[in-house]
N, C-alpha and C positions, 0 to 999 in steps of 0.2 A: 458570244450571243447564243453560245447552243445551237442545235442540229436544226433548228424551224425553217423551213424558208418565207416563213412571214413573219414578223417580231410587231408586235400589237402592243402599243401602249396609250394611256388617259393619264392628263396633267389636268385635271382641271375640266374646263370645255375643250381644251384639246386633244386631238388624236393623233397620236403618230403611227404611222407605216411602215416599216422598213423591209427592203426585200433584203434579204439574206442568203446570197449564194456566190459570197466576194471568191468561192473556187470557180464558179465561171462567168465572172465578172457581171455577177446582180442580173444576170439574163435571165427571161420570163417562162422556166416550164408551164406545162398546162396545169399541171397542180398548183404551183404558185396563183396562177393567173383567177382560177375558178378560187381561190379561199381568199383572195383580192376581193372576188365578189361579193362573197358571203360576207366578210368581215364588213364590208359597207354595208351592206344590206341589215345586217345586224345593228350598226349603228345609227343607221336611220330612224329606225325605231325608237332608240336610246333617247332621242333630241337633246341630248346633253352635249355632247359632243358637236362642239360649231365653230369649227375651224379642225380639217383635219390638213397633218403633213406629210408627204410621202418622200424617203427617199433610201438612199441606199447601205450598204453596210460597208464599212471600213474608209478610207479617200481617196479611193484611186477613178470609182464606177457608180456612178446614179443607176444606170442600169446599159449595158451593151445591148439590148432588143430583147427580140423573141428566139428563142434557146428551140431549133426547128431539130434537132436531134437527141430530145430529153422527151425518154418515154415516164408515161406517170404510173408510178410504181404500189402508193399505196395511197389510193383513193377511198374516198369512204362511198356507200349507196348514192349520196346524195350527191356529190360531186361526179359518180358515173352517170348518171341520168343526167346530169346539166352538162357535162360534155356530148353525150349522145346527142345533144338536140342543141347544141348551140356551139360555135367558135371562141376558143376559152378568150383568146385575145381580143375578138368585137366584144365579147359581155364583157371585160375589166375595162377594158377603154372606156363604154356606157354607163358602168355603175361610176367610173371617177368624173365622168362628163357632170353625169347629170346628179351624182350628189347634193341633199337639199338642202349643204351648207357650205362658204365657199371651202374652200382647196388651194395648198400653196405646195409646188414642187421644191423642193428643198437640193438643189442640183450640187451634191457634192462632190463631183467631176463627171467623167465624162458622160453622153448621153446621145446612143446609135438607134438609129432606126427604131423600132416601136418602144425603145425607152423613150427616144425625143417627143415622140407623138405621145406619148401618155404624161408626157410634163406637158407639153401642151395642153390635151385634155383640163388640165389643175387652171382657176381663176387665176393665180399668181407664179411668178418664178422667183425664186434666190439662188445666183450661181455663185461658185466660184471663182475666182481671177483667173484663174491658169485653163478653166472648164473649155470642154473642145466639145462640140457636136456633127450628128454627119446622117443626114439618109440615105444609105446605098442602094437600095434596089436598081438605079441604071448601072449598075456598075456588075450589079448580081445578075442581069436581065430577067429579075423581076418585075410584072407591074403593081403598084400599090392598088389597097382597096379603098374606093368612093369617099367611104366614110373620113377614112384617113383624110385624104384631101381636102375634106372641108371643114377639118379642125384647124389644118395648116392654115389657110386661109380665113379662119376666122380669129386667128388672132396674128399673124405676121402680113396677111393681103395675100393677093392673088401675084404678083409681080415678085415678092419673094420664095412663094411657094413655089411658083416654077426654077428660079434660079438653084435654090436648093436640091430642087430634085430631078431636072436637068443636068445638074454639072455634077448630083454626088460628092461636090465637094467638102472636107473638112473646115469648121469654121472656128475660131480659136478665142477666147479672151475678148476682149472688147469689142472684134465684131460681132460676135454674137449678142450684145447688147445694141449693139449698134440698127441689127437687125430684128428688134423687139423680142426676141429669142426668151430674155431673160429681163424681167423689171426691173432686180438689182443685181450688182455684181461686185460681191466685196471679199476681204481678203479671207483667205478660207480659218484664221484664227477667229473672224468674226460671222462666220457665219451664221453655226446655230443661235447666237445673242441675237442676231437680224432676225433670222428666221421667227424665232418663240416671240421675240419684243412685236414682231408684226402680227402671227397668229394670235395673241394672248390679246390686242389692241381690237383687232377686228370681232373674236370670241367673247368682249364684254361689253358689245353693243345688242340693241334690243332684238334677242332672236327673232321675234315674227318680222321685224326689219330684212334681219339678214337671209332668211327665208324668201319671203317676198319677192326680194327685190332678187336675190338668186332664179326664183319659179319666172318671174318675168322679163329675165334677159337671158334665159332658157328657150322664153314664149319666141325673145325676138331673133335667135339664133335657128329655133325650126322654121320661121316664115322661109328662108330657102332650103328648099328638100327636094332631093333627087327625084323624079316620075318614077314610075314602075317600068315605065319602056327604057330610061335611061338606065337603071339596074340591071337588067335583062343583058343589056348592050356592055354596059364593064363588068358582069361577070363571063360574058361569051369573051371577051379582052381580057380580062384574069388568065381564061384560062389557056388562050392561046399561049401566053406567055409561060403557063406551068406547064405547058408541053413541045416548048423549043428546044432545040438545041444551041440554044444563046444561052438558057438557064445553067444549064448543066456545064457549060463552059466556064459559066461567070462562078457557078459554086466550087469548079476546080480550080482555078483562076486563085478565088481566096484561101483555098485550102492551102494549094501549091506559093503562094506570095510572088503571083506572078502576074503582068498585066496581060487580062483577056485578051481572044479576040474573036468578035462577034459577027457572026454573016447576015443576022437577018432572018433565020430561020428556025 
């Protein structure tokens, strides 16, 4: 697939996504993450494109998260200015949220921490059989951010959003379907035939339809939004947590292949 870390293709009304960086398993540098954005942003415009797919390269990784040790190397003007003033990882989450056509994650294995949540992000999932997913940050003594959590819970509920990200645990194969994770879950021979037969089905329905009806279960998704004082409040909680010493434990912990242990401070 060549050196890209984004592989951009059009079938039609379909788009496809791919991250490409199966050497550290499909994880999101901030150059990845910012030309995520632009390429939607770009096809927005296109309105040809109505139904885009995202997923990852090779079958091991949909995507391992965010890649928090990939400095970005060669950015263009315009992606330095959009880093200076914005969090490369909230703008790709928002530009795949709120795309103004739907979105199907194409989960051809596994899928950690801000992978999982940007499949989430996507109207649809198609995993495969053996696909394992997992949010670590209790385990990192990370806290997540706001936004995140209220993608989890607008498509899995609020009782498995906590369970998830209370226990950190791995979830594997059926129960991740079990747990709305994934819409479909078939054998990875048939994947992309699911995948493109679902995109190609939904992509030759009346676009101002699928527009619409996108822009207004958009509308019914902001009816719940964080206050400004509640922001204020989990970013002072962010950042307590990026300056404990449970963080740095929990980052040597997985370096090391060792279970933490965390005081609380």
């Amino acid at each position: 697939m060549g050196n890209e870390l984004l592989i951009k293709e059009k079938n039609g009304n379909v788009g496809t996504i791919i991250f490409n960086r199966p050497e550290r398993k499909n994880s999101f540098s901030p150059e990845l993450l910012i030309k995520l954005h632009l390429t939607l942003k770009e096809w927005e415009q296109d309105e040809t494109i109505r139904t885009v797919v995202f997923t990852g390269s090779g079958d091991k990784a949909f995507s391992s998260g965010y890649d928090i040790l990939s400095i970005p190397t060669d950015l263009t003007p315009e992606m330095a200015a959009i880093m200076k003033k914005e969090n490369p990882l909230k703008l790709a989450l928002s530009s795949v949220k709120n795309y103004p056509f739907p979105t199907i994650a194409m989960m051809n294995g596994y899928a950690l921490g801000a992978g999982l949540n940007l499949a989430l992000c996507c109207d649809m999932r198609v995993g495969v059989e053996d696909i394992s997913v997992s949010m670590p940050p209790a385990k990192l003594g990370l806290i997540y951010h706001p936004e995140g959590f209220k993608q989890f819970t607008e498509v899995i509920g609020m009782a498995r959003t906590k369970e998830i990200f209370f226990t950190a645990r791995k979830y594997e194969g059926r129960k991740v379907k079990e747990m709305g994770i994934v819409d479909y879950l078939v054998p990875r021979s048939e994947l992309s035939a699911t995948t493109y037969a679902l995109a190609n089905e939904i992509a030759g329905n009346a676009p101002l339809s699928l527009k619409g009806s996108k822009r207004i279960l958009s509308m019914l998704s902001r009816a719940v939004e964080f206050k400004e004082t509640d922001l204020k409040e989990a970013d002072a909680i962010m950042a307590q947590g990026f300056d404990s010493e449970d963080l740095k434990e929990g980052q040597n912990a997985f370096i090391e292949k060792r279970k933490p242990v965390f005081k609380g401070c």
